[in-house]
TILOTI-681298 format. One record per residue: x, y, z of N, C-alpha, C, CB in turn; residue in one letter; residue number from 1. Coordinates in Angstrom, 1 decimal, padded with zeros to 4 digits. Each point is the difference from the previous one (the first is absolute). Glycine has a CB too. Example, Ala and Ser with C-alpha at 12.3 -4.5 7.8 and 13.67 -1.06 7.14 Angstrom:
2
[site [013.2 -005.7 007.8] [-000.9 001.2 000.0] [000.9 001.2 000.0] [-001.9 -001.2 001.2] 'A' 1];
[site [001.5 002.3 -001.9] [000.9 001.1 000.0] [-000.8 001.1 000.8] [001.2 -000.6 -002.2] 'S' 2];
***
This chain:
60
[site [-011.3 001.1 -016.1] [000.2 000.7 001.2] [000.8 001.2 -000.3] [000.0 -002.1 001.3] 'X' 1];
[site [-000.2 003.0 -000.4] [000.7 001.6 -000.7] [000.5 000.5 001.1] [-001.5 000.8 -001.8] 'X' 2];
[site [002.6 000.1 002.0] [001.0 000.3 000.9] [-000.4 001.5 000.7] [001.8 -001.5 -001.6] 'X' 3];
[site [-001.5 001.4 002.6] [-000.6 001.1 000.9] [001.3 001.0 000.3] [-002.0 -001.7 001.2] 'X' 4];
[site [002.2 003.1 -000.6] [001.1 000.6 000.4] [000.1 000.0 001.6] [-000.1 001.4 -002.3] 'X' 5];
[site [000.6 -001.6 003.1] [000.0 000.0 001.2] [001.6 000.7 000.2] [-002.1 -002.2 000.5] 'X' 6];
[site [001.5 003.7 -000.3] [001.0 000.5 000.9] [000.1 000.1 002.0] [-000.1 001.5 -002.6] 'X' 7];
[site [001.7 -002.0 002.8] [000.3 000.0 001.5] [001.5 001.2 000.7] [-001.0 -003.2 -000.3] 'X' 8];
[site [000.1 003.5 001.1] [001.4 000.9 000.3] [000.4 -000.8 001.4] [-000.7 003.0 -001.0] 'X' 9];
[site [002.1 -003.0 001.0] [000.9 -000.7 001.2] [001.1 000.8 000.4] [-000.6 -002.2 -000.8] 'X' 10];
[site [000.5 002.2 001.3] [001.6 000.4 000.8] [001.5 -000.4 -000.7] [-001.5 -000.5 002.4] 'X' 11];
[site [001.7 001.4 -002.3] [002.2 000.1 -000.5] [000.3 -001.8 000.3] [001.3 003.2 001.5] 'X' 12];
[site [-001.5 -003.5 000.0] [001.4 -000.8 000.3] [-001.0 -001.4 -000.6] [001.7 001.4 002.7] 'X' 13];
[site [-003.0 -001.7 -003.0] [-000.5 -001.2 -000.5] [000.1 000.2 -001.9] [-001.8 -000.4 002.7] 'X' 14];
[site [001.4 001.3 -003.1] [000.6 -000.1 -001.3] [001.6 -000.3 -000.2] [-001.9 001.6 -000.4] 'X' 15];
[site [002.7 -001.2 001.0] [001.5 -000.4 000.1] [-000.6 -001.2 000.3] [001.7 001.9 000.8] 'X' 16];
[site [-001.9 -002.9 000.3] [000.2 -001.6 -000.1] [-000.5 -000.5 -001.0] [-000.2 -000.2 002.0] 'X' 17];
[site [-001.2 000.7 -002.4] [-000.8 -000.7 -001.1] [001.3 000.1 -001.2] [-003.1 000.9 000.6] 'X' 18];
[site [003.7 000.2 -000.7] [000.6 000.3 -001.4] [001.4 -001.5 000.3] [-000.6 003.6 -000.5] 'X' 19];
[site [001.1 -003.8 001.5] [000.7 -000.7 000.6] [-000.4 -001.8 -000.1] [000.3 002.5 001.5] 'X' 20];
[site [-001.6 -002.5 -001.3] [-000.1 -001.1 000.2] [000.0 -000.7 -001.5] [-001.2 000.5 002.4] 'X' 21];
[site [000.6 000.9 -003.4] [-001.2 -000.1 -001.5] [002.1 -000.3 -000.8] [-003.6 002.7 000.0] 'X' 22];
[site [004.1 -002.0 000.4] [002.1 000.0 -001.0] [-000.4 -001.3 000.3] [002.4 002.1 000.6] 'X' 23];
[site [-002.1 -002.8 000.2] [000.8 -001.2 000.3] [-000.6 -001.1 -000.6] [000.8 000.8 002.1] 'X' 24];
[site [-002.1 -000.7 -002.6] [-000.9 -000.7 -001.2] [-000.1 000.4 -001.1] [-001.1 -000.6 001.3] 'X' 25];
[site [002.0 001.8 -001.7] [000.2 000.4 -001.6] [-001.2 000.8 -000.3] [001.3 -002.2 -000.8] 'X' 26];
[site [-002.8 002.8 002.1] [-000.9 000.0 -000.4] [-000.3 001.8 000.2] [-000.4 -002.9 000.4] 'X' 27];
[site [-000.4 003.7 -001.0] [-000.4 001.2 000.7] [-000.8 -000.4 001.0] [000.2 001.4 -001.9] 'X' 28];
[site [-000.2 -000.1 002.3] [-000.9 -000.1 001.6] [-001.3 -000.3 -000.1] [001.1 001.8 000.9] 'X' 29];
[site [-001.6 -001.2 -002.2] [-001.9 -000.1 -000.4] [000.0 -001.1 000.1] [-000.8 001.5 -001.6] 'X' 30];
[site [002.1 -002.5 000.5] [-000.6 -001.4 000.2] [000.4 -000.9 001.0] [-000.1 000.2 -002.1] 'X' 31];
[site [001.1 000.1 002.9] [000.3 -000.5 001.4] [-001.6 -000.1 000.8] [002.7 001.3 000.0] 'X' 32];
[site [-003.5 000.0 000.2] [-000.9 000.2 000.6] [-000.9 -000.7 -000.1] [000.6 001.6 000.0] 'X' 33];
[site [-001.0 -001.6 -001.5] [-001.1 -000.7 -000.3] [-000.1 -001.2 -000.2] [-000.3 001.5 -000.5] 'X' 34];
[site [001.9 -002.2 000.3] [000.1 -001.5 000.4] [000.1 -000.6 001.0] [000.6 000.1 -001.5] 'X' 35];
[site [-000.7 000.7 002.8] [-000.1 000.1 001.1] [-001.7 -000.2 000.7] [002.4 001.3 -000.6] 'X' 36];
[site [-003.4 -000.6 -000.2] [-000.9 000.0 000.4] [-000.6 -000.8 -000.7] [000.2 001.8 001.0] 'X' 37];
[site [000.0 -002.1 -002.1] [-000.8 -001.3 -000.6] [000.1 -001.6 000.9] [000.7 001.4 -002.6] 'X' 38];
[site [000.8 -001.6 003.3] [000.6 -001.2 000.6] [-000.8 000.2 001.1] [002.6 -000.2 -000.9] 'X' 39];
[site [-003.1 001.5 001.7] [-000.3 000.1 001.0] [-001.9 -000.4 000.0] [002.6 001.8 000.5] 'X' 40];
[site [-002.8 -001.5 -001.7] [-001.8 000.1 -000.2] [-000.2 -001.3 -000.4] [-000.5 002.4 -000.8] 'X' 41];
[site [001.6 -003.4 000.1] [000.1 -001.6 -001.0] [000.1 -001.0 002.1] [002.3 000.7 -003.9] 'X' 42];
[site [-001.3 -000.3 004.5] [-000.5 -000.3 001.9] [-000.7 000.0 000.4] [000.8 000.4 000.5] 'X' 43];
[site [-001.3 000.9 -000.6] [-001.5 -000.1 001.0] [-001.3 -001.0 -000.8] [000.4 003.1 000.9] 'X' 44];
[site [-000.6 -002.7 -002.4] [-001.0 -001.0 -000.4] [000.7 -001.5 -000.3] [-001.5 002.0 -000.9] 'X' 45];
[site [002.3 -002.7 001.1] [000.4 -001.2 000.2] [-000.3 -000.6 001.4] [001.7 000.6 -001.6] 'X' 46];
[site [-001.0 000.2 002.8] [-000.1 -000.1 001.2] [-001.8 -000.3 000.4] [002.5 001.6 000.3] 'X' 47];
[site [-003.6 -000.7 -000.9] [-000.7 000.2 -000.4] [-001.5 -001.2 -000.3] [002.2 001.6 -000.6] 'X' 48];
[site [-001.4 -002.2 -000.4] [000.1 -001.4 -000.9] [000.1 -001.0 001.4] [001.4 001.0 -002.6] 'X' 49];
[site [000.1 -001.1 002.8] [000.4 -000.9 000.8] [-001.4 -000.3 001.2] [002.8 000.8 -000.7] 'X' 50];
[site [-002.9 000.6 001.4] [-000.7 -000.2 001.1] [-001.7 -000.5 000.1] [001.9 001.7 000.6] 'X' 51];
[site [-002.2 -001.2 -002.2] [-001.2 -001.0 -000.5] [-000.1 -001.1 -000.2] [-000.2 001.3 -000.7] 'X' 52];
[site [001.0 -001.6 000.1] [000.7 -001.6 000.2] [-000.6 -000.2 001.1] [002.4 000.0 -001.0] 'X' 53];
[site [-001.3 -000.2 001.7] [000.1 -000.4 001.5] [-001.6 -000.2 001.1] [002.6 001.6 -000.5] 'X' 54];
[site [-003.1 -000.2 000.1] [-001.7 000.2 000.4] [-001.2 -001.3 -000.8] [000.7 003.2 -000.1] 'X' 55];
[site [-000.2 -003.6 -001.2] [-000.7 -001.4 -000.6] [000.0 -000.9 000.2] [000.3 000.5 -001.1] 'X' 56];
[site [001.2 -000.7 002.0] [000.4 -001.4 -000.6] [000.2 -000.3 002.3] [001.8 000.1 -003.9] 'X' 57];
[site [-002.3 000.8 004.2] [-000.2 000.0 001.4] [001.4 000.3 000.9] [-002.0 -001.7 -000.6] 'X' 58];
[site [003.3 001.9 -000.3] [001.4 -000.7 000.4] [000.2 001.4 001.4] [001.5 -001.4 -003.1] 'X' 59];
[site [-001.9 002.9 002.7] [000.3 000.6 001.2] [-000.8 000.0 001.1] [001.0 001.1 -001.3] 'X' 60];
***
């Protein structure tokens, strides 16, 4: 698997939180970000999962 560049422009006062939130985990922001959107994409396809489940086995 090979790594892609994804540039984002944001605004002053959310890079300040991100940089805020990314200190207080010892982490830079890139990887704040992106460990952010991996947790958020590993949710949706679990949730995903779950609701297939659920669609099988008749439960929803």
């Amino acid at each position: 698997m090979g790594s892609t560049v994804l540039s984002l422009r944001i605004d002053g006062e959310l890079h300040d939180r991100l940089r805020d939130h990314a200190a207080k985990r010892g982490m830079s922001v890139q990887d704040y970000v992106i460990r952010t959107l991996i947790r958020d994409d590993f949710d949706e396809r679990f949730q995903t999962a779950v609701d297939e489940t659920e669609k099988f086995y008749g439960i929803a």
